[in-house]
C-alpha positions in Angstrom: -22.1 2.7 9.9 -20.0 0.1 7.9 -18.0 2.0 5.0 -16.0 -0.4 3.7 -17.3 -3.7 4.0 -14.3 -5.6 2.6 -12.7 -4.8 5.8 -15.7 -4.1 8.4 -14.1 -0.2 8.7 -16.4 2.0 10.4 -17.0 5.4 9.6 -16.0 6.2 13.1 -13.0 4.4 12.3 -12.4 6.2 9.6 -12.5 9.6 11.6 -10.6 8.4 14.4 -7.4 7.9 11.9 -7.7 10.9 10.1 -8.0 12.6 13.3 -5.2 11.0 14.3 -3.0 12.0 11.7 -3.9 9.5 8.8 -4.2 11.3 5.4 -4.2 9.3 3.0 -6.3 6.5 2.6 -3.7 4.0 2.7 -3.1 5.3 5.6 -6.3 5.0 6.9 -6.0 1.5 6.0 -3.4 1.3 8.5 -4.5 2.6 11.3 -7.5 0.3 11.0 -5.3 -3.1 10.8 -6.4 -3.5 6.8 -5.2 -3.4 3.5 -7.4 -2.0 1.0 -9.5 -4.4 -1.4 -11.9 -3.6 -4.0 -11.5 0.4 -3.3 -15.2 1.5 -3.6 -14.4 3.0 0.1 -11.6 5.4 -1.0 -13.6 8.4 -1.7 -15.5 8.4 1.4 -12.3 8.4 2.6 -10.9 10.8 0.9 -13.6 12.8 1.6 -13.0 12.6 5.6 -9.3 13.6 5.0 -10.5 16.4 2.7 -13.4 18.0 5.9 -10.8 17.4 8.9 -7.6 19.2 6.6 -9.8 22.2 5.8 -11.6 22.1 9.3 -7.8 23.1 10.5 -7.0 25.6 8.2 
């Protein structure tokens, strides 16, 4: 599924940089070749970086 759609950024995209170390949304950005735009995908995002960090504790 599209999450942001400024950018076309999956939500397997999403998980793919966090698992691979992104945790920030900028961050996430990054890894996915974008900058962000109008931000209405930063909580999702947040929200990934949020499950995977306490998934490791």
């Amino acid at each position: 599924m599209i999450i942001c759609l400024c950018n076309s950024i999956s939500d397997k995209a999403i998980n793919v940089a966090v698992n691979n170390g992104a945790n920030t949304p900028s961050l996430v950005y990054k890894s996915c070749g974008a900058k962000p735009q109008c931000g209405s995908c930063t909580e999702y995002i947040k929200h990934e970086i949020y499950q995977v960090q306490t998934a490791e504790k």
